[in-house]
N, C-alpha and C positions, 0 to 999 in steps of 0.2 A: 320410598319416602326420600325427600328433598333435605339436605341441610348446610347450612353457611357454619363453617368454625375455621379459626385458625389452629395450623399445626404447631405443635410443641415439644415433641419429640423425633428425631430420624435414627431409624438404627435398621442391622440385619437381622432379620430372623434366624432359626435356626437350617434353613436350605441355602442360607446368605442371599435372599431374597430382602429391597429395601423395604422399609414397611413404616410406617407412623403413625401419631395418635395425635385427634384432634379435641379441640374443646369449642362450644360455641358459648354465648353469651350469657346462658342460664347457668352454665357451669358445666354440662353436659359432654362429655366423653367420651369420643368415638374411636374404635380399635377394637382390630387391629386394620389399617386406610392403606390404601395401595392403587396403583394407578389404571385406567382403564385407557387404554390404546385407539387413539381419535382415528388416524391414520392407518391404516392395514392390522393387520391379525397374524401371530403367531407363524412359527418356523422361519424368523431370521425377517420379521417385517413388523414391526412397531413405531410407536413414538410415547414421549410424554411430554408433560410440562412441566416448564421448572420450575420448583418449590424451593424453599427453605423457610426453617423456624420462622414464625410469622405471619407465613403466608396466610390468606383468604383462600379460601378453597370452598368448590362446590360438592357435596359428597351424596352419592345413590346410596340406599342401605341394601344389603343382598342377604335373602335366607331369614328376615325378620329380624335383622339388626345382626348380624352373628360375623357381618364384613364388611367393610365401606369402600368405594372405589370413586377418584375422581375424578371428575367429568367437567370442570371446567375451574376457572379460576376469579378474582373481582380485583379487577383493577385501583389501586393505591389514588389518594385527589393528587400527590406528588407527579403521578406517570400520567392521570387520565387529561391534566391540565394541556400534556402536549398532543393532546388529537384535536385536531383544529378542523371545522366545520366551515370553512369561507366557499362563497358558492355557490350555500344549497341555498335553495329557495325559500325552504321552510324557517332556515336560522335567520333570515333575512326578515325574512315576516315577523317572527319572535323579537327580534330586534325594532322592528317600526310599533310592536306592541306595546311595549319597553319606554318607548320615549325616545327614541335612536333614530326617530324618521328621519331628521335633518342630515344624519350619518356624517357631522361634523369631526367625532372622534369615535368610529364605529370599532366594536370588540367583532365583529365578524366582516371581512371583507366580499367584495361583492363576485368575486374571483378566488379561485386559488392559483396557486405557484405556477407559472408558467414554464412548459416546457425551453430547457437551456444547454443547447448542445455541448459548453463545452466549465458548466457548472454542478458542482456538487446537489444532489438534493438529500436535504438533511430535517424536511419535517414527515409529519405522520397526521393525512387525513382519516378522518373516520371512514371515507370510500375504499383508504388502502388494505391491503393485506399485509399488516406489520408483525417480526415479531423480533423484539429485541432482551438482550442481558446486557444492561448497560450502556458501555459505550459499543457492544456491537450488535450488530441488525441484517435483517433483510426484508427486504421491502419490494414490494408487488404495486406497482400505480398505474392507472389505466392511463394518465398523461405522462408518466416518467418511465415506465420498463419497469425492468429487472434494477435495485439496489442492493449493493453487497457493502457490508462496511466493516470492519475486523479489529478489533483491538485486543493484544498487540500485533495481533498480522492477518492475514487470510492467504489460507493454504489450501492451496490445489492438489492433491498426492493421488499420483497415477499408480498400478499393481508394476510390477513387473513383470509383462507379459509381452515384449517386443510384436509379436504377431498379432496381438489385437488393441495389445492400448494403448494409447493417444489422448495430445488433448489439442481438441483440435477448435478451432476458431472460425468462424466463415461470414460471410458477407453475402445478402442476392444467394444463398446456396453454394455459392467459389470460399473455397478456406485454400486454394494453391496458392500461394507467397503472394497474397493481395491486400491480404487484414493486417497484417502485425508486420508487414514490408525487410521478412526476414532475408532471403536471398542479398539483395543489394545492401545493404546493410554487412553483412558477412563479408562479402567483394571488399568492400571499404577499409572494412576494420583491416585483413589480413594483406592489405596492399599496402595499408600504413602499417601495419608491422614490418614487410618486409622492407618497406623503407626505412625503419627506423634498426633493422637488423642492419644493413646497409651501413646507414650513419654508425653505429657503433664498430663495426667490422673494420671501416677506415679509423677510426679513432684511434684502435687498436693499433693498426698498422704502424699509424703514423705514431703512437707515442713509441712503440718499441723502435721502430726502425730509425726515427729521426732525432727523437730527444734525447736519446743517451749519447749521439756523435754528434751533434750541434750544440749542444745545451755543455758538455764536455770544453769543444772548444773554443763554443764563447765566453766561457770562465776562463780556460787557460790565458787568452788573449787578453780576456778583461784584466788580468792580474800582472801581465807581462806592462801592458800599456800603464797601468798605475804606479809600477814601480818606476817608469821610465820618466813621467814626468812628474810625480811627488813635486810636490809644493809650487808647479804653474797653475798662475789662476785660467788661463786661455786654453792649455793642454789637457789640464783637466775638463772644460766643457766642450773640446774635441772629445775626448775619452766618453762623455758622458751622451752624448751624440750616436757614437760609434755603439756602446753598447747598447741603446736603447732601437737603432736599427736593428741590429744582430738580434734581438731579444724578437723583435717584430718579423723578423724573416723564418724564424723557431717556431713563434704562435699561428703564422700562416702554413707552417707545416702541420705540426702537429693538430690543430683546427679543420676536420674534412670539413670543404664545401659539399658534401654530396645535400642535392638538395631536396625537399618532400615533393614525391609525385602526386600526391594528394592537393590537387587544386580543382571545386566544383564550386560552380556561381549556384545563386541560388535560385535563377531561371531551369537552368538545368537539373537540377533534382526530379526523381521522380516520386514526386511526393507523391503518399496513399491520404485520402481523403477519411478514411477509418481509424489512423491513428493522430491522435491529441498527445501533445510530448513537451509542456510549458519551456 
């Protein structure tokens, strides 16, 4: 036998198996409910759906009422409002029945979402295979692929098994450095590192080796020359001259020119036409 109730209890049993109890409309009380496996059967191959307090739920009774299992779920007016029918045929017709012929301000378009190579898609036709918790989802559409959406993330996690596992990427059947344009990419980064090892290695250099005997004694000088001409208005902006050379002959020391070998136009790139990167 068939019955619609919402769940109002979740708890474990005593094998700490999840188990709940529903009520439908009459008042009627079903339990103890537990789930029946849409997807594969037993020894490490399952699925369910996901419930909580509240939920609508389909339930089969098993043994003459003595166990209930569920078998499908009813969708809320809040969630079913975003399955959107533009398209079909039928919604169209229902629409011209309606009074909508004129399709001046039509509630169902005469199209859906058009394929967008390099846009989000983020609705839920009734032709797709959707299934979402919230804000995240996956989505099956015969004009759009595969959608993944994740919140707060989506995780890939590989076993640790170097000899066999991989996650691997491919294009046309080729997943060698053609999809994700990892090689060149690599080159790149570790050749601007070593330039910028470079650039710090002189800096080094140059501050140890030059700024403490330069920087030394163009202060001594600086001090020698101020005392010599104290109170010239003319001697002091020689002085002032003097030092700000000296100061300038320091900062081209100490300042490596080594410069970035990193220079690619952007004819030259070899761009993969797989990766989108705003």
């Amino acid at each position: 036998m068939i019955h619609i109730a919402s769940i109002n209890d979740i708890h474990l049993n005593n094998r700490r198996l999840p188990v709940f109890s529903a009520m439908d409309g009459s008042n009627n009380t079903f339990y103890p409910c537990t789930f029946a496996s849409a997807f594969g059967g037993y020894d490490g191959r399952y699925s369910h759906p996901s419930i909580s307090v509240g939920s609508m739920v389909i339930l089969v009774s098993h043994n003459d009422g003595a166990s209930f299992f569920v078998i499908g779920s009813l969708i809320s007016d809040n969630d079913g409002v975003a399955i959107n029918v533009n398209g079909l045929e039928t919604a169209l017709d229902a629409e011209a029945l309606m009074g909508r012929a004129t399709r001046t301000n039509p509630d169902v378009q005469t199209a859906r979402s058009p394929y967008l190579r390099n846009e989000d898609y983020t609705e839920d036709h009734v032709e797709d295979i959707h299934t979402e918790i919230q804000d995240s989802y996956m989505n099956v559409s015969l004009p759009h692929g595969l959608t993944l959406q994740g919140h707060p993330r989506v995780s890939v996690q590989i076993p640790a098994e170097p000899d066999t596992a991989c996650f691997r990427v491919s294009a046309g059947g080729d997943a060698f450095n053609k999809v994700l344009n990892a090689v060149p990419f690599l080159d790149r980064l570790f050749n601007y590192i070593t330039t910028l090892e470079a650039k710090v290695v002189a800096l080094e250099n140059a501050v140890v080796g030059t700024l403490t005997a330069d920087s030394t004694t163009a202060f001594n000088e600086g001090v020698a020359l101020n005392t010599a001409v104290a109170g010239s208005g003319s001697a002091q902006i020689a002085l002032s001259q003097d030092l700000t050379a000296k100061a300038t002959s320091i900062t081209s020391a100490v300042i490596p020119t080594t410069a970035s070998q990193i220079r690619i136009d952007a004819e030259a790139e070899d761009c993969n036409p797989y990766v989108i990167i705003p």
